[in-house]
Structure formats: structure tokens, C-alpha cells
MARKOL-940489 format. One line per 5 residues: their letters; for each residue x, y negated, z negated of C-alpha. Coordinates in steps of 0.001 Angstrom, whole numbers, plus 500000, padded with zeros to 6 digits. Layout:
N
A = X Y Z | ...
# end
This chain:
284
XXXXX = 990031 125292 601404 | 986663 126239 600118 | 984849 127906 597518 | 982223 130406 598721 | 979790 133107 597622
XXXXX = 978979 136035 600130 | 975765 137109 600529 | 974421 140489 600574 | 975343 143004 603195 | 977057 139855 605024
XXXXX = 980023 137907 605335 | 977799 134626 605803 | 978905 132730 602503 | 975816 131501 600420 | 977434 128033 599462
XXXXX = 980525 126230 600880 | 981887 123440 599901 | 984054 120844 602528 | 987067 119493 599958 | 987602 117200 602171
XXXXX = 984368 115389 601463 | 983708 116389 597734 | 983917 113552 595309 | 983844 115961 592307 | 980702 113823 591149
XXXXX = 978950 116688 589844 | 975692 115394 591503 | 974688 119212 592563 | 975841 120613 589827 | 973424 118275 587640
XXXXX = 970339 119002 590678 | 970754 122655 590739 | 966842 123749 589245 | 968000 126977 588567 | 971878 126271 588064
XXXXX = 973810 128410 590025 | 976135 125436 590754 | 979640 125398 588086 | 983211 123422 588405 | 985216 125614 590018
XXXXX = 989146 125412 590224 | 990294 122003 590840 | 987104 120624 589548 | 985359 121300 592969 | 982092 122968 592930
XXXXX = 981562 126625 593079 | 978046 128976 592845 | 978012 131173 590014 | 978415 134438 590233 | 974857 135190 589841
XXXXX = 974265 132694 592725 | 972765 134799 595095 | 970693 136435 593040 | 968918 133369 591431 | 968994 130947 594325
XXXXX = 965818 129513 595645 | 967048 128543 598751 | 965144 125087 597672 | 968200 122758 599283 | 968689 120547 596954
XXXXX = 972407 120635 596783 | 971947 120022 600329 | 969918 116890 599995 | 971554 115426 597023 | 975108 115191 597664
XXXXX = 975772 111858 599524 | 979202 112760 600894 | 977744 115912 603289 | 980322 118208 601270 | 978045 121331 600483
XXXXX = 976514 123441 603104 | 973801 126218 601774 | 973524 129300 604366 | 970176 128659 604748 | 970596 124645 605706
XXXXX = 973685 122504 606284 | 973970 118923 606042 | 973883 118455 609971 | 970391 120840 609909 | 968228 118446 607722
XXXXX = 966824 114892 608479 | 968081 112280 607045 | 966292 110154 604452 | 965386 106942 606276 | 965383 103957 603635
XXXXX = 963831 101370 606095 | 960756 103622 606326 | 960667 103172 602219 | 957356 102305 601275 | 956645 099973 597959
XXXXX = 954321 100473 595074 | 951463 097755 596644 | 951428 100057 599672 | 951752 102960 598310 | 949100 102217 595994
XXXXX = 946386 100749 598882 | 947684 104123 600843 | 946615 106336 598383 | 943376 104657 596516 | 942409 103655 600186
XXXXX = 942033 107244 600989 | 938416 108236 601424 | 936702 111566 602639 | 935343 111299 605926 | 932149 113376 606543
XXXXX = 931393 111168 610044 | 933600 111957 612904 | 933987 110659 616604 | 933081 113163 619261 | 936744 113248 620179
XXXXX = 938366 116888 619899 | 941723 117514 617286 | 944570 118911 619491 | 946463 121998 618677 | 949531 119592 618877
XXXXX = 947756 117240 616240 | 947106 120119 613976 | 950950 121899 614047 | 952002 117943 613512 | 950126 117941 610248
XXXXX = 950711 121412 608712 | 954855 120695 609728 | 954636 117692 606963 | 952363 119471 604580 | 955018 123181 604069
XXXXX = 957371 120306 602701 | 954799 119894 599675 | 956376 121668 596300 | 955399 125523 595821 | 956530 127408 592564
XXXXX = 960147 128398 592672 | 960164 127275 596302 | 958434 130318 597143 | 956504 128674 599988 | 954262 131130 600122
XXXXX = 951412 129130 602030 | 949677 130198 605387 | 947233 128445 607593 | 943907 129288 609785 | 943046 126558 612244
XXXXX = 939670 126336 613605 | 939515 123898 616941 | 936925 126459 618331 | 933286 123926 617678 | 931309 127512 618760
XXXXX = 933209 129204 616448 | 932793 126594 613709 | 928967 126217 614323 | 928751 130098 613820 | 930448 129712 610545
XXXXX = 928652 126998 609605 | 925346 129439 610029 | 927014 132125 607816 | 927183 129801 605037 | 923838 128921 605223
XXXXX = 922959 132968 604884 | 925662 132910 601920 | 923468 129739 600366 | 920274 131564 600752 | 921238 134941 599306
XXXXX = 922388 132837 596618 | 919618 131009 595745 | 917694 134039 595882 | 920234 136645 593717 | 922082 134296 591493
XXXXX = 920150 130564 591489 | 922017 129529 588608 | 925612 129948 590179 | 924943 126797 592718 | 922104 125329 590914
XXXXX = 923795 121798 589819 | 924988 121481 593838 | 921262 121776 595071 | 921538 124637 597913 | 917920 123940 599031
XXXXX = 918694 120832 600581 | 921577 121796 602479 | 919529 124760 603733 | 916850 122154 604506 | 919086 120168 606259
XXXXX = 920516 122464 608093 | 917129 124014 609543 | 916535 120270 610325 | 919638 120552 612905 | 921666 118978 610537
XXXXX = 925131 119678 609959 | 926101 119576 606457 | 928529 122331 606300 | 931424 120897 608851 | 930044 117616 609131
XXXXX = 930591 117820 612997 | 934760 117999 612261 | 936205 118919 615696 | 938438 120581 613144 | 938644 123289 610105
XXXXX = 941692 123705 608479 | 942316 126519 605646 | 945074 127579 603513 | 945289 130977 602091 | 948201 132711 600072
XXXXX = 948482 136556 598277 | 945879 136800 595257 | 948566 138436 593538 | 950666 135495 593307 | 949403 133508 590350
XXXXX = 951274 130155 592014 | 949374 130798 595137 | 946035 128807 594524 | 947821 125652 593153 | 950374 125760 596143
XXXXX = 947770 125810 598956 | 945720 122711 596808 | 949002 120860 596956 | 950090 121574 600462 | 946215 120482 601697
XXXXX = 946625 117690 599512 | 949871 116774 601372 | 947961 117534 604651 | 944901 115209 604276 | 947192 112794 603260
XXXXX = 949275 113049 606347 | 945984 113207 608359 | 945062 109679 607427 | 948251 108084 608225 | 947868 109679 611831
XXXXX = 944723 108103 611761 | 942580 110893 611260 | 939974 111392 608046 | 939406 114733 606377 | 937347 115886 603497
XXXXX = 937902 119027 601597 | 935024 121971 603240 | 933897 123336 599495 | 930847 125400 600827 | 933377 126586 603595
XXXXX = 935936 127872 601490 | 933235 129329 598936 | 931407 131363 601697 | 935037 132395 602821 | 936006 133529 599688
XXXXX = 932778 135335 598729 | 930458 136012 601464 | 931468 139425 602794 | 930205 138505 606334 | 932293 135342 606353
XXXXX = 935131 137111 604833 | 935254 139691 607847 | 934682 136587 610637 | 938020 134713 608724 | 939848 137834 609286
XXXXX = 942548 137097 606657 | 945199 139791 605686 | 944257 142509 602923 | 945045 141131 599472 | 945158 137375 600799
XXXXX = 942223 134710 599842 | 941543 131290 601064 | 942148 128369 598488 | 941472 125447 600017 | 939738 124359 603677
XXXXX = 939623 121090 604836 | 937211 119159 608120 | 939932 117219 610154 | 938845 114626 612891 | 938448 110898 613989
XXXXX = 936205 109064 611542 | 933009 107420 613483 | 933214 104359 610627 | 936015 102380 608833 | 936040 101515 605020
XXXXX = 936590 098394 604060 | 936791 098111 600401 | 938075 100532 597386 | 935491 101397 595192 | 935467 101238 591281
XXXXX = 936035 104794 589958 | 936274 105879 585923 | 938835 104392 583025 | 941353 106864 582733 | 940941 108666 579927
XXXX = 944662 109095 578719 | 946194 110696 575268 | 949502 108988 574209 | 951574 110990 572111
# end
């Protein structure tokens, strides 16, 4: 027997429960976010009967019951990977992973595989968007051509703004980077092999903090595959603002990119974590 809710204009139930396996623990009752998870007849589990209007398809019920009892239509229990607790890390090496991290801005001549690149943004659409909305999309740039003529439309965007509105970049000292750049310097991409960028709707209000978490998620990830990154801030500027730029990105109508990152092999290791700020923390 099993408790089910049908969802629209299908007979595909929503949730089903295996009574076989259920405990009656209440586990995904208690890990529902938006609670469309009650005791049902017999104490088993049931959705609500606002279930498939409110569900976020976020599968947590999924992931959170330990006897493989509840299936969600969108995932069962045989569809997701398990949780590997040998592959745990602890806090000293989580800690060295994470303050070891550094942005790489010198790169091996060695190019970043379209493989690579899929690998990382696979393990970055697991990082947390608002209501599970997942709303994230991706431009990769392996093209070093293309890059290099990207690179040169920055530089135009730089020099129109030191010229129209000097006070907008003034603390980030344009003229040098221009400088540099006319020096056959590379001080946009840094010589990446690599450009990665994630956009999302401007209407969605969620949309700029999702793509900074999911490129967070991805430069981590890039370091443990033994690549560096470092985030591309005149990149995504230009891309944002620079009408030129805007029409080389080619990004849908109504979409904007919020947040770009260089990807590739870094020339030099670090050796040492370096002393940053106290943290400047309010206890209440």
C-alpha cells in the first residue's frame, strides 16, 4: 500500500511512500522546507494536499530518509548518489582546503578541455539557489582568439570610461591596465585557457546571489581538480555594461551576467597561507 499525490494532468504520483521500508520516524516530515509532508493514516507519511502546488522539487525527503522508503516523481532513492562517508573530510582539512585557496592569475600554457569544464559546472548546479529554483546558466569560453578579442573590448570599455565617467573606476586605476595592455600585457584574462560566466533572468531578484554561489562552488571544485581560477571582475563589468561586449556575449534578452571566472593550470604553487584581517564579529 502507498500513499500518493497525483500530479497535474498526470497519473505520475508526486510522492510515494514504500510501507514496507517506512520506519514512521518522521525524519521527512521534520526536513520538508516548505512542509508538504503530514502523518497520514497509520502514521505513514503522506504530502499534503497542497503538495503539488508548493513543492520545490528540492529532494530532500529523498536524501534524508535512511530506509529508501519515499520516492519524489522527480528523483527516487535508486536515481541519486549515495553519500559516501569514507570520502568525509575533517575540520583540519577542510580548513587548509578552503584558507589554502588562492586566485591564480599565472597559468600553464596547457588548454582546459570541454570535458574539464562540464566536470566542474556538474558539481557547481548542486550549490543552493532560492527556493531551489536553480535558475543558473553558463557561457564557456575555451576559444583563446575569442578570449583575446574580448579581452580588447574591455580595454575600449576602460577607455571610454576613463574618458566619460573617471570617477566610476577611479579607486581600481584603469590607466594602468590600459598601459599594460598596450604593453602586450594581458591583464584582463591573465592568459586563462579558460572563461567561465554565469548569468540568470534580471528579473529574478535571487538570480545574482545564486550565480555568486554556484561560481563559488565552481572555483572551489576547480582547485581540487587541480586547476586555479580567479574571479574576471573587468570581464564581467564590460559584459554587463559595455554595449559592444554585451552583443559579442550574446546572452538571452532580459538575462545578465553575474559572475565570470579565468579557469586553467596555475604556472606556480603556494606554499604558505597568508595573514588576512581579525574578524570583525557582533555577538548578540
Amino acid at each position: 500500500m502507498t500513499h500518493t499525490a497525483a500530479s497535474r494532468g498526470t497519473s505520475m504520483p508526486l510522492i510515494t511512500i514504500d510501507e514496507t521500508k517506512c520506519r514512521k520516524d518522521g525524519i521527512c516530515i521534520a526536513e520538508c522546507p516548505v512542509a508538504i509532508i503530514e502523518r497520514g493514516p497509520g502514521d505513514f507519511p503522506r504530502p499534503t494536499a497542497d503538495a503539488e502546488e508548493l513543492c520545490i522539487s528540492c529532494g530532500h525527503c529523498v536524501a534524508v530518509c535512511p530506509h529508501e522508503a519515499l520516492a519524489h516523481r522527480d528523483c527516487s532513492p535508486g536515481e541519486c548518489a549515495p553519500v559516501r562517508k569514507e570520502l568525509a573530510i575533517g575540520a583540519e582539512q577542510a580548513a587548509q582546503f578552503l584558507t589554502g585557496r588562492r586566485s591564480i592569475r599565472s597559468y600553464r600554457d596547457r588548454p582546459v578541455g570541454r570535458e574539464l569544464a562540464e566536470q566542474l559546472i556538474a558539481t557547481a548546479r548542486y550549490a543552493p539557489t532560492g527556493h531551489n529554483v536553480q535558475q543558473v546558466r553558463w557561457v564557456v569560453f575555451l576559444d583563446r582568439q575569442e578570449l583575446a578579442r574580448l579581452s580588447g573590448m574591455v580595454i575600449d570599455w576602460m577607455r571610454y570610461m576613463m574618458k566619460e565617467m573617471p570617477a566610476v573606476l577611479a579607486g581600481l586605476h584603469p590607466e594602468r591596465v590600459v598601459e599594460r595592455h598596450e604593453q602586450g600585457l594581458d591583464v584582463i584574462c591573465r592568459g586563462a585557457p579558460a572563461v567561465i560566466l554565469a548569468y540568470g533572468p534580471k528579473s529574478d531578484f535571487n538570480a545574482r546571489t545564486s550565480c555568486v554561489i554556484a561560481m563559488t562552488h565552481l572555483e572551489l571544485a576547480a582547485s581540487a581538480l587541480g586547476l586555479g581560477a580567479c574571479w574576471a571582475g573587468y570581464f564581467n563589468a564590460a559584459a554587463t555594461y559595455w554595449p559592444p561586449m554585451v552583443k559579442a556575449i550574446g546572452l538571452p534578452e532580459n538575462h545578465e551576467p553575474y559572475g565570470s571566472l579565468m579557469i586553467g593550470y596555475p604556472k606556480y604553487a603556494y606554499h604558505r597561507v597568508p595573514k588576512r584581517k581579525e574578524p570583525d564579529i557582533a555577538w548578540r
